[in-house]
C-alpha positions as CSV (number, residue, x, y, z in Angstrom):
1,X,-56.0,167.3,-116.8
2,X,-55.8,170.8,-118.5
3,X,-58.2,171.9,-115.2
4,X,-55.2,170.7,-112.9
5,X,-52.4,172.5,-114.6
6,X,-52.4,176.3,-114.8
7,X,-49.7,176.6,-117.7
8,X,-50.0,175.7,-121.8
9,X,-49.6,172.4,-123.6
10,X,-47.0,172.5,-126.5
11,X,-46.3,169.6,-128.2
12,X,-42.3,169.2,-129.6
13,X,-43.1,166.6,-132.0
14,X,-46.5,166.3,-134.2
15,X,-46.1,164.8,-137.2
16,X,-48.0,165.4,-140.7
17,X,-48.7,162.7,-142.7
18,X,-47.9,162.9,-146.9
19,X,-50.1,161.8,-149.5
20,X,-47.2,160.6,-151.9
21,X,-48.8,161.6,-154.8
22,X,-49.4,164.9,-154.0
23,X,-46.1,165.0,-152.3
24,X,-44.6,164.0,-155.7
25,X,-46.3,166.7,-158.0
26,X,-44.5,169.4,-155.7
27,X,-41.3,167.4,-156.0
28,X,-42.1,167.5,-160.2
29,X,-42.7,171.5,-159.8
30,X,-39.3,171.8,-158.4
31,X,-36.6,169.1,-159.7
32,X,-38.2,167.6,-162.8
33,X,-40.8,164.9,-163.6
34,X,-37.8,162.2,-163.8
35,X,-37.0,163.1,-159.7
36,X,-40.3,163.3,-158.9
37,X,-40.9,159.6,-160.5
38,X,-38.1,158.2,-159.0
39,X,-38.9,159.4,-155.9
40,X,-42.2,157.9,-155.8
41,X,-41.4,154.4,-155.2
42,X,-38.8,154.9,-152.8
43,X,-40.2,155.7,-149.4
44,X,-41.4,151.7,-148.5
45,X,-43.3,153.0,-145.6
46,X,-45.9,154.7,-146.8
47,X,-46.9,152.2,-150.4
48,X,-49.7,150.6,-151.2
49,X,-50.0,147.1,-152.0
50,X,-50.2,147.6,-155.5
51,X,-47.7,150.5,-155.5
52,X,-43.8,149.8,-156.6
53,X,-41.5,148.9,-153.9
54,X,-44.7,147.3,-151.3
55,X,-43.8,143.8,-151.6
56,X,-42.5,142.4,-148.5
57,X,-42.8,138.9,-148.9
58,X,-40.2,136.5,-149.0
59,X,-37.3,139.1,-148.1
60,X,-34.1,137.4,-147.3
61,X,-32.0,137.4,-144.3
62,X,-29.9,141.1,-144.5
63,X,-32.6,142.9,-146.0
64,X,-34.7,144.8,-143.5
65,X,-38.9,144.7,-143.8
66,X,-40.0,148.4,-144.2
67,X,-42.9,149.9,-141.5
68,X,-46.2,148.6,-142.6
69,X,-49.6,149.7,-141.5
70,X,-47.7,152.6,-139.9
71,X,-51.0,154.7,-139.4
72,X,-54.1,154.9,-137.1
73,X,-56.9,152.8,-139.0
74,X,-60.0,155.1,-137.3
75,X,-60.9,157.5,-140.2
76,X,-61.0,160.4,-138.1
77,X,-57.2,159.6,-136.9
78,X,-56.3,159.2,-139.9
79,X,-58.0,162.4,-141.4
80,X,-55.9,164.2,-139.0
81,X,-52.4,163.1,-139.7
82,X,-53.3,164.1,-143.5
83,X,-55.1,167.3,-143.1
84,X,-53.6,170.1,-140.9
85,X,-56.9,171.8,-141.0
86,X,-59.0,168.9,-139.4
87,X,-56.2,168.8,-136.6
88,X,-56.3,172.5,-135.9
89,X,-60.1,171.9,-135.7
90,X,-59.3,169.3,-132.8
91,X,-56.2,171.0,-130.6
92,X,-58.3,171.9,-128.0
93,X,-60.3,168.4,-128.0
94,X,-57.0,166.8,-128.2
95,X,-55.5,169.6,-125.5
96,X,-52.6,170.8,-127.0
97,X,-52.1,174.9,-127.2
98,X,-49.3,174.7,-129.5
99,X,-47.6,171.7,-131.9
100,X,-44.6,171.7,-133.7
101,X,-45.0,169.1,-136.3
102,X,-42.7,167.1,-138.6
103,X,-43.0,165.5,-141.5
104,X,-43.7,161.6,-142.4
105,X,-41.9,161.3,-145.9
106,X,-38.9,163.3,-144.8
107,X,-37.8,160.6,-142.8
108,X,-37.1,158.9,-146.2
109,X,-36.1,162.1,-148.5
110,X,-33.5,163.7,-146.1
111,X,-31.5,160.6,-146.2
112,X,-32.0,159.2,-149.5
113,X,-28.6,157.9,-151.6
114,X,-29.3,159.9,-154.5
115,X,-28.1,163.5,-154.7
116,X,-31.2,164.6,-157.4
117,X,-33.8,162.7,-155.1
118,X,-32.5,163.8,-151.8
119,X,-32.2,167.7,-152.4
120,X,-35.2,167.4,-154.9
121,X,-37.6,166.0,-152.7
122,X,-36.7,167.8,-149.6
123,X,-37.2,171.4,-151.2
124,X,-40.9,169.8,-152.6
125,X,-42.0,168.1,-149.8
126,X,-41.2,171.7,-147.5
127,X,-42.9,173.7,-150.1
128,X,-45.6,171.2,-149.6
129,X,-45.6,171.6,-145.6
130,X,-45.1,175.3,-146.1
131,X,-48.7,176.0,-148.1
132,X,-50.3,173.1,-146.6
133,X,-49.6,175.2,-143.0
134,X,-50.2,178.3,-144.1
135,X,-53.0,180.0,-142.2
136,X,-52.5,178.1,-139.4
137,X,-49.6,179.9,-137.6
138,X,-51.4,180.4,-134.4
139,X,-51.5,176.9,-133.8
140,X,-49.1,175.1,-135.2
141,X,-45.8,175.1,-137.5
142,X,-44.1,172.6,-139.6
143,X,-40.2,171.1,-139.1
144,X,-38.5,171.3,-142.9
145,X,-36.3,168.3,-143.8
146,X,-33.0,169.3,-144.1
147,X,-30.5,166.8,-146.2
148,X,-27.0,166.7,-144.7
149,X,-25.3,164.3,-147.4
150,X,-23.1,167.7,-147.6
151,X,-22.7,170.4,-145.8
152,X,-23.4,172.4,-149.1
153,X,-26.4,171.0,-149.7
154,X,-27.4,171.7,-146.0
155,X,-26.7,175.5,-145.8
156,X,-28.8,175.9,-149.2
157,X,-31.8,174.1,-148.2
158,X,-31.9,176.0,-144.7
159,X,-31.5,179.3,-146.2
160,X,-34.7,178.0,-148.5
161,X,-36.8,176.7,-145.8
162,X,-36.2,179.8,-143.7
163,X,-35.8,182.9,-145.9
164,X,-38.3,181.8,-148.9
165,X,-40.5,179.5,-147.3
166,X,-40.8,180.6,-143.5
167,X,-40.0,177.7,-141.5
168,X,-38.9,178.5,-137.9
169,X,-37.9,174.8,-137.1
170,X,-35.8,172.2,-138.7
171,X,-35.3,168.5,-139.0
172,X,-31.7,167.7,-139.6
173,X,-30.9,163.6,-140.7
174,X,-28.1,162.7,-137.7
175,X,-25.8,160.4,-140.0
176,X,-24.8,159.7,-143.7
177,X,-24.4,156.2,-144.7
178,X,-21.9,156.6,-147.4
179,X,-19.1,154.3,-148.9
180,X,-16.9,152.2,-146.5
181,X,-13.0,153.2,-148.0
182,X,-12.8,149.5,-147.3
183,X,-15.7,148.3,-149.4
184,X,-17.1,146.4,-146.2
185,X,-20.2,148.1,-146.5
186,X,-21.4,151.5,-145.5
187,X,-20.0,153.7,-143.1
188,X,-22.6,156.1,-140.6
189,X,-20.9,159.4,-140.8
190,X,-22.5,161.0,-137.9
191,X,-21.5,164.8,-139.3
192,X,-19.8,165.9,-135.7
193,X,-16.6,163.9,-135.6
194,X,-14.4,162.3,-137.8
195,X,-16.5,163.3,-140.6
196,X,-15.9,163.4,-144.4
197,X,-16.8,167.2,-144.1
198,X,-16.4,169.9,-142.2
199,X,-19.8,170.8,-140.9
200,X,-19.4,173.7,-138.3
201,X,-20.5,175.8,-141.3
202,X,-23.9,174.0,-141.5
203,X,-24.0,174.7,-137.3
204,X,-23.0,178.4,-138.1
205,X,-25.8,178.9,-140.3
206,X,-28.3,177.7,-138.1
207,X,-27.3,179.7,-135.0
208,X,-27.5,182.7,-137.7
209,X,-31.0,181.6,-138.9
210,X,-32.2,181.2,-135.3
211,X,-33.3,177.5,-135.9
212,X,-32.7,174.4,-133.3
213,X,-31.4,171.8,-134.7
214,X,-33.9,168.8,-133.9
215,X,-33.0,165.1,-135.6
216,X,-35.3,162.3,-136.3
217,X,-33.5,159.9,-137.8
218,X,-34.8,156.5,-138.1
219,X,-32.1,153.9,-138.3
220,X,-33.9,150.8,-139.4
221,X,-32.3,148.3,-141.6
222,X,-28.9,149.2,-140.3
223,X,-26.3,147.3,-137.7
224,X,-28.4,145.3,-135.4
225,X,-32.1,146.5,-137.2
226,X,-32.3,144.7,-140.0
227,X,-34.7,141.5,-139.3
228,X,-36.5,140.6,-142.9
229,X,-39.8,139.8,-140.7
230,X,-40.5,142.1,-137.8
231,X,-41.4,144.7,-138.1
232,X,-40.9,145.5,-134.3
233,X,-37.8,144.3,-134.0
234,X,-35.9,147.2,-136.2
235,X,-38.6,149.6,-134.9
236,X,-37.4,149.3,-130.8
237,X,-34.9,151.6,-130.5
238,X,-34.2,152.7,-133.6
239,X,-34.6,156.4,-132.8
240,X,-32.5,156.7,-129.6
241,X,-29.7,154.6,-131.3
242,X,-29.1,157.3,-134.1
243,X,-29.7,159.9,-131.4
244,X,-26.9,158.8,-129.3
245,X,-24.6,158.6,-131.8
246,X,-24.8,162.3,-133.1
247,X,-24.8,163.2,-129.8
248,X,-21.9,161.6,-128.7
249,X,-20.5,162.9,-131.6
250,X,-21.2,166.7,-131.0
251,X,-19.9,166.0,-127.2
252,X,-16.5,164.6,-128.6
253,X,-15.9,166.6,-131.9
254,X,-16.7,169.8,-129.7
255,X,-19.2,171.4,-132.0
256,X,-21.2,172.2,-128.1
257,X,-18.0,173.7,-127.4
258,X,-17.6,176.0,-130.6
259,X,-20.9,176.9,-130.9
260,X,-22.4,177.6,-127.1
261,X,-25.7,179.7,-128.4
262,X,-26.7,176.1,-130.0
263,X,-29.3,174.1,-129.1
264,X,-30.4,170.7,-129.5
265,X,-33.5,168.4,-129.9
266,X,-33.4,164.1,-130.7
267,X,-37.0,163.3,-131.0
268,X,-39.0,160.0,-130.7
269,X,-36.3,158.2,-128.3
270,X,-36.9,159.3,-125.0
271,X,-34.8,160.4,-122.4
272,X,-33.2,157.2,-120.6
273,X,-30.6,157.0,-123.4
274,X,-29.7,160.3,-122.6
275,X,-29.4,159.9,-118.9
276,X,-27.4,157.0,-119.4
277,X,-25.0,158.4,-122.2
278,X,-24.5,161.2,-119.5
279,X,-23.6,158.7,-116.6
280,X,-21.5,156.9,-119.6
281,X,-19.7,160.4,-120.4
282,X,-18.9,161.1,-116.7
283,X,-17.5,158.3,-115.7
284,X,-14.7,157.9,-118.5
285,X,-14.0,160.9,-118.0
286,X,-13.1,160.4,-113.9
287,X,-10.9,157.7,-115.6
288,X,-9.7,158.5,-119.0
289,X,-10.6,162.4,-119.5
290,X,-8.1,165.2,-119.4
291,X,-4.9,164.3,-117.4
292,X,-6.5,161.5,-115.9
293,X,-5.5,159.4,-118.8
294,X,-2.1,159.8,-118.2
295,X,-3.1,157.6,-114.8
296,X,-3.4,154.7,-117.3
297,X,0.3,154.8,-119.3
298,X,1.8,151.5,-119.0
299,X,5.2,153.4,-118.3
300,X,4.5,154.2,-114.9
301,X,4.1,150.7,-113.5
302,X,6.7,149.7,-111.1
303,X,9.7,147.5,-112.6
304,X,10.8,146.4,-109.6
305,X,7.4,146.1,-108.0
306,X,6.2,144.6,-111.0
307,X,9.1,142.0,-111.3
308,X,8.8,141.0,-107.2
309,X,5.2,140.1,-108.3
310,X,5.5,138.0,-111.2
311,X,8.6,136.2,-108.8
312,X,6.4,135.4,-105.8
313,X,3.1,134.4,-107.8
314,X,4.3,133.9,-111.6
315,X,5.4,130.4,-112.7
316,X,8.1,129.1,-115.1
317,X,6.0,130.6,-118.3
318,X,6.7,133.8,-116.7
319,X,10.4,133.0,-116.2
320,X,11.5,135.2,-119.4
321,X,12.3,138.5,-119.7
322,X,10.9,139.4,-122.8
323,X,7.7,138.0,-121.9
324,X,7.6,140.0,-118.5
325,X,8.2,143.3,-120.8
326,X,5.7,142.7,-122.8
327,X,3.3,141.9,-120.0
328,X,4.2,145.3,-118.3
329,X,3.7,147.2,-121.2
330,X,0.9,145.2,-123.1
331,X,-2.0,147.4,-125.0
332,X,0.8,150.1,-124.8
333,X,-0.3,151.7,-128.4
334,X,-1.7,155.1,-128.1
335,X,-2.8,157.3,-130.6
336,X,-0.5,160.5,-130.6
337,X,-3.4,162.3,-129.1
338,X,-4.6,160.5,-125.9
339,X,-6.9,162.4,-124.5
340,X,-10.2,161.5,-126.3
341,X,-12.3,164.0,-124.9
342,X,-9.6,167.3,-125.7
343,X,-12.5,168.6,-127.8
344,X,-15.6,168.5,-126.0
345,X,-14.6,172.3,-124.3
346,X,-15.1,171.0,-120.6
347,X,-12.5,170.6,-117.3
348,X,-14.3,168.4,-115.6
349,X,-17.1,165.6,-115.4
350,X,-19.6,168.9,-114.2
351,X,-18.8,170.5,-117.5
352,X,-20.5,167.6,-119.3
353,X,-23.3,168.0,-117.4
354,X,-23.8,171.7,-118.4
355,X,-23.5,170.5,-121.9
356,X,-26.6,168.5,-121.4
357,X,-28.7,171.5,-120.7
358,X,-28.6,172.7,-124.4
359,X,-30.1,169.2,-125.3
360,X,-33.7,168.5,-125.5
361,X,-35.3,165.3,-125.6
362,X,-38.5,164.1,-127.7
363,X,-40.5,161.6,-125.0
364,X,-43.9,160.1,-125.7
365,X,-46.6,160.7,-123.9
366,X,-46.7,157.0,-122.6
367,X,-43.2,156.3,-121.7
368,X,-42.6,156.3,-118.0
369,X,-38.7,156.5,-118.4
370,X,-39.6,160.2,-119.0
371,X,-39.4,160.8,-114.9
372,X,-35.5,159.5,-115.2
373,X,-34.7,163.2,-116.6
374,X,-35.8,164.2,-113.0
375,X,-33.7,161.3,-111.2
376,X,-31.4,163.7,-109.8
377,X,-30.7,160.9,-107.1
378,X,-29.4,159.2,-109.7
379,X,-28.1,161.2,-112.5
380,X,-24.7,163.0,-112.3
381,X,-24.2,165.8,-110.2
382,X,-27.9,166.0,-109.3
383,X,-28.1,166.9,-113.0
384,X,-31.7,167.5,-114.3
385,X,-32.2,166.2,-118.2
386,X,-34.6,168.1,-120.5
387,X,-37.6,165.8,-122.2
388,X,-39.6,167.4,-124.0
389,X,-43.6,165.7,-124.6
390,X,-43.8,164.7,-128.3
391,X,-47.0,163.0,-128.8
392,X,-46.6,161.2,-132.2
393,X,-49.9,162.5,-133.6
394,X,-50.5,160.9,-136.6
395,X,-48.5,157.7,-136.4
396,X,-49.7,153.9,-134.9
397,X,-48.6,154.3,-131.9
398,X,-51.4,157.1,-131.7
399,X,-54.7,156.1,-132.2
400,X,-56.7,158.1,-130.0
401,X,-55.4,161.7,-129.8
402,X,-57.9,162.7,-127.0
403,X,-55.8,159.8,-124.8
404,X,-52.3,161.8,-125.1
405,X,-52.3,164.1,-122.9
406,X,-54.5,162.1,-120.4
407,X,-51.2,159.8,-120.7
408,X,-48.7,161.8,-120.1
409,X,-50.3,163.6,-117.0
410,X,-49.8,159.7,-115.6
411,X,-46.7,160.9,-114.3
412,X,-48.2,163.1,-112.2
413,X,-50.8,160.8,-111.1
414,X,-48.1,158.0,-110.2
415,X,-46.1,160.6,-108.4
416,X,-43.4,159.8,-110.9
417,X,-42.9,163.4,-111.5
418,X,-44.1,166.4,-109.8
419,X,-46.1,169.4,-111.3
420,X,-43.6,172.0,-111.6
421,X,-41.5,168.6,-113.8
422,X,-44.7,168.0,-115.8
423,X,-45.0,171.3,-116.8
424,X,-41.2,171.5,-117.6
425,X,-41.8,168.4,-120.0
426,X,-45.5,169.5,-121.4
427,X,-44.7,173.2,-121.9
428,X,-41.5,174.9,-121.0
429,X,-38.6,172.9,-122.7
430,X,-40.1,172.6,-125.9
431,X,-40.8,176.7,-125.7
432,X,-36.9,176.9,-124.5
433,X,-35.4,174.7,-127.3
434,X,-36.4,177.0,-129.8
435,X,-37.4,180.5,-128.2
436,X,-33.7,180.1,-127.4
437,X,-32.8,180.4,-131.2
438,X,-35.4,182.9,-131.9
439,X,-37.0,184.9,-129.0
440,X,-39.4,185.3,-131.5
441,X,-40.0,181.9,-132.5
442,X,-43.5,182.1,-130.3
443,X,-44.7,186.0,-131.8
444,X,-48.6,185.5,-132.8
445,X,-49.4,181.7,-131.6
446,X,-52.1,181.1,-128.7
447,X,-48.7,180.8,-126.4
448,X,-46.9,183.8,-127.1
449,X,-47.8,185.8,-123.8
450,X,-46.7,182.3,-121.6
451,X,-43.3,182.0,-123.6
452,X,-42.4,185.6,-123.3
453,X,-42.0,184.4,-119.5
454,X,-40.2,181.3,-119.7
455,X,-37.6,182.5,-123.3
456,X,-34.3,184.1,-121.7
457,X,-33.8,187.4,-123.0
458,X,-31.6,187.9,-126.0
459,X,-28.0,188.4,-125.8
460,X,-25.9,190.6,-127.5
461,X,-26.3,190.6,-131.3
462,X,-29.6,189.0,-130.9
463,X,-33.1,190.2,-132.1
């Protein structure tokens, strides 16, 4: 496959794979020794039998079985999820040029309930990823985890991650679960609208620091995922489902519109959501966007018209007046603002479209829904979606790392996508989601003299 292609391989979304242990020693040398215990037994995932919080047996309807066995059982997969070193060893085995790599166990600390655990274990585990990475910068870089229960906590731990430790990329958790006001249960704050904070500051600060911001959030054990004995069953979907909610929510609460230098990434989901949310974005709006809405006040039916009707085909039910007004103005109770998208920063179905090219999408390297980002047949406006190849290193769904690659060039094979779309997928989006941030971003890796080529040149005020 890398004989067929004439351009890099860059992988969007690697992952590293924590030892907890260790992971909780950098955790102690940060917030304390009573963070760094209670930390320990929280992240369900990645136990061991005998470890706190690994039973799973017996769990009662409502409460949601944690991933199990979530890792390759080869030795030499496995090896490489835990040890940068052995993976550098194997990129060009594997055929990758360039990864960008998240971590494991910052699916758990970024959205952790507890204020002490959450900021505490975030700031150890990316001092972990920072010196477990360091040295191999050519290669590969590591994602921090960013918590987001405030946007306080937010700005300080990007300003950490980039200006102390050196990160370039970010993983940002999509939605709080906090409090309902009602007591029901929790509410999913999804940051960009109609939020319990004001978070453009947290979106300033990382168009200042250069950074994308990329989410991973896992949404198992919540709404519709929360089966206490499959495992699969909360895993399907769980990604995109998070995904589509912030990014619904950074459509409609305009933070695309404030902040147009902004990029984003939603990882491990694929692209078909996103197709579908745009198709699902464009067609309210032809019926309920801008001053179209006004097409739909109750007020301009017809009295007369309206009353002829009900004459000719009503029977005596609809005899009464009272009943007829009601019928003629029924579901007549708007909000005082009725245009839901006054926000979003666009005139017409076209401008939501544009919108889409700031947003990156994280597709495996086996899912054949990726060519729908190329459906221009299909897709609004003839609109072409950005996926981005993500290959999962280092999780189950992986367990050959030599077969990736091989997998994704499939859709060339299949004639599901062309070669100039394949290399848009395997190389150039991922290089464009963040050499847009930081024309830098690239400076020193195997790709650098390939990205120069495909990163826009800075605009004003940029370095």
């Amino acid at each position: 496959m890398r004989a067929a292609v004439g351009h890099p391989i860059v992988d969007g979304d690697g992952h590293v794979v924590e030892p907890l242990p260790i992971v909780a020693d950098y955790i102690r040398r940060v917030a304390g020794a009573e963070v760094a215990d209670r930390f320990a037994g929280s992240s369900g995932a990645f136990t061991v039998r005998a470890g706190p919080g690994a039973a799973q047996r017996g769990l009662r309807p409502g409460t949601a079985i944690s991933p199990w066995w979530a890792l390759p059982a080869d030795a030499r997969e496995r090896a490489t999820g835990f040890l940068p070193g052995l993976l550098y060893e194997r990129l060009d085995e594997i055929g990758i040029d360039f990864a960008v790599l998240y971590p494991s166990v910052g699916l758990a600390t970024i959205g952790h309930p507890d204020d002490a655990i959450r900021v505490g274990s975030c700031r150890g585990l990316n001092t972990y990823l920072a010196e477990l990475l360091d040295g191999y910068g050519d290669r590969m870089t590591a994602a921090a985890a960013i918590p987001t229960h405030t946007p306080e906590e937010a700005i300080g731990e990007l300003e950490h991650a980039v200006h102390v430790l050196g990160f370039k990329a970010v993983m940002v958790n999509s939605f709080v679960a906090r409090p309902a006001a009602n007591g029901a249960g929790p509410w999913l704050d999804v940051l960009a609208l109609d939020s319990a904070y004001d978070y453009d500051p947290v979106w300033q600060r990382c168009q200042d620091l250069g950074v994308a911001v990329t989410v991973h959030t896992p949404s198992v054990g919540m709404g519709l995922r929360q089966s206490a004995t499959r495992y699969m069953f909360n895993h399907i979907g769980q990604f995109s489902a998070g995904s589509e909610a912030f990014a619904k929510a950074l459509v409609f609460g305009g933070v695309m519109a404030r902040f147009p230098a902004l990029t984003f990434a939603f990882l491990e989901g694929g692209v078909a959501w996103g197709a579908m949310l745009l198709s699902d974005l464009v067609s309210r709006w032809d019926k309920r966007g801008g001053a179209n809405i006004a097409s739909l006040d109750p007020h301009r039916v017809d009295e007369g018209e309206w009353d002829r009707l009900i004459d000719t085909y009503g029977d005596d039910v609809f005899r009464d007046p009272a009943v007829r007004t009601v019928m003629r103005l029924q579901s007549d109770n708007p909000p005082e603002q009725v245009d839901d998208f006054r926000d979003a920063g666009v005139r017409d179905g076209r401008g939501l479209a544009e919108l889409f090219q700031r947003m990156y999408f994280g597709c495996e390297a086996d899912d054949t829904m990726t060519a729908w980002a190329f459906g221009t047949r299909v897709n609004p406006f003839g609109a072409t979606l950005r996926p981005m190849l993500g290959s999962d290193i280092g999780h189950w769904d992986v367990s050959d790392t030599t077969l990736v690659l091989g997998e994704a060039y499939e859709l060339v094979e299949r004639g599901l996508v062309s070669t100039e779309q394949f290399k848009a997928f395997a190389c150039d989006n991922c290089i464009l989601l963040h050499g847009s941030m930081n024309p830098r971003f690239f400076d020193g890796t195997r790709v650098e003299a390939y990205a120069r080529t495909v990163i826009p040149a800075p605009g004003p005020g940029r370095a």
